[in-house]
C-alpha positions, 0 to 999 in steps of 0.5 A, a space after each residue: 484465529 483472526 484474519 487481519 487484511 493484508 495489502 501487498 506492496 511492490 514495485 522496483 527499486 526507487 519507485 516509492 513504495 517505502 513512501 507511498 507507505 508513509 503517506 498513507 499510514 497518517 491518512 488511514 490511522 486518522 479514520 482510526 485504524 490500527 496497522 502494522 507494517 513488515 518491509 521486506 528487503 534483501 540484507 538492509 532493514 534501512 526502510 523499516 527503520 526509517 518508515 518506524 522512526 518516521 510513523 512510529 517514533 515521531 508521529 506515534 500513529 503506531 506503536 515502534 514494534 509494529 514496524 518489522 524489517 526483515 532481512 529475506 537474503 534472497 530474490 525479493 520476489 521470492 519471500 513474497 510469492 513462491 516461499 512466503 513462510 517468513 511472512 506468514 509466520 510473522 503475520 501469524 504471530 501478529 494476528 495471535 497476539 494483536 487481534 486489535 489490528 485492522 490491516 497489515 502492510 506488506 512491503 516487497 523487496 525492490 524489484 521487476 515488473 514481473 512482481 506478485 503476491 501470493 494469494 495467501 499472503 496479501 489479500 489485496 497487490 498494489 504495484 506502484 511504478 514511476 513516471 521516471 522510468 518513461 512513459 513506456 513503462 505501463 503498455 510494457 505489461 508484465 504481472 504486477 502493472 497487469 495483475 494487481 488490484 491497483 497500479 499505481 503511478 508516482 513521481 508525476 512532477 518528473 514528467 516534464 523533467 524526463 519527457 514522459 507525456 502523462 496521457 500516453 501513460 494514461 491511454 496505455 494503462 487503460 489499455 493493458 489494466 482493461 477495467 482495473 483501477 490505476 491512480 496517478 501521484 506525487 508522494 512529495 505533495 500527498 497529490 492522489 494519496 486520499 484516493 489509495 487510501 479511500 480504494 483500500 477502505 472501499 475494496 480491501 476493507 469493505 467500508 467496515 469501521 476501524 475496530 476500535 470504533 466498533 461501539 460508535 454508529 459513525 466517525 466522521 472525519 475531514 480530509 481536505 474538506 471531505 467527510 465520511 461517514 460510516 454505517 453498518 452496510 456501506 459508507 458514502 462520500 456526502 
């Protein structure tokens, strides 16, 4: 059976998980690769039915049963890290009947900052935070801003409007991720949406070309004036 590489997606409530989704989904479907998206949740599918309607029904950049709520009744954490079973079986079911996919989305349950992924479910942890909740929130720590691949931190435009100073959140995630990426954003705008979305292709996907362009020596497209180009080993900005 093939593996399909898989992102995990957590963070707390309101943070903008189910956004940060729907900015990227565009950005990575137009390069051309296939996704599907599972939204886990505690006893509401309202995020998959919205993140289906909105990619899927609307934009059509994938089809509508590739958007898969599911109800966990329990800890969000828990369907993600200690007994991810009712993931795993759909990821099984979804890499037996759509080989054809390039990435699958796992979206956590709102929760804390001690969220993670088990290794055998997602392959690559996003953590995503806002600057909302204070510019105290990255030296705070905990496993998910301290050990996912990528911390993300969004709302940025509130800073100002909930006295959060960007640069100490900055000098503080330098501090506690060490040599581990971190990008600032604004879902609202697409402001450092390209850059999640170049980190998942470069560290996650390894530069490799969607597979419904594996016939074709490049692909080229143009966001906000930037071209990528692919070849069989690495591709480069040019």
């Amino acid at each position: 059976m093939t593996h399909i590489p898989r992102i995990g997606i957590g963070g707390p409530v309101g943070s903008g998980k189910s956004m940060l989704i729907e900015r990227l989904v565009p950005m990575l479907a137009e390069v051309g690769y296939s996704i599907s998206i599972i939204s886990n949740d505690v006893i509401s599918k309202e995020d998959a039915d919205r993140i289906r309607n909105n990619l899927a029904t609307k934009k059509g950049l994938l089809a509508e049963n590739m958007v898969i709520g599911l109800a966990t009744g329990g800890c969000p954490h828990t369907a993600v890290r200690e007994d991810p079973s009712m993931n795993l079986a759909i990821i099984e079911e979804m890499e037996d009947e759509h080989p054809e996919l390039d990435l699958i989305i796992i979206e956590s349950g709102g929760d804390n900052i001690t969220t993670t992924f088990s290794p055998i479910l997602a392959d690559y942890f996003i953590y995503i935070i806002d600057v909302a909740g204070g510019d105290k929130y990255p030296r705070k720590g905990g496993l998910g801003i301290t050990n996912c691949d990528l911390l993300v931190i969004n709302k940025i435009d509130l800073a100002e409007l909930v006295g959060a100073n960007l640069e100490i959140m900055k000098m503080d995630a330098e501090k506690i991720r060490k040599e581990k990426p971190f990008e600032f954003i604004n879902c609202k705008t697409d402001q450092g949406i390209k850059k999640i979305a170049e980190h998942i292709i470069h560290d996650l996907l390894l530069d490799s070309q969607p597979k419904s362009n594996n016939l074709k020596k490049s692909v080229k497209i143009e966001w906000h004036k930037i071209d990528f180009r692919w070849n069989p080993t690495r591709s480069k900005k040019i």
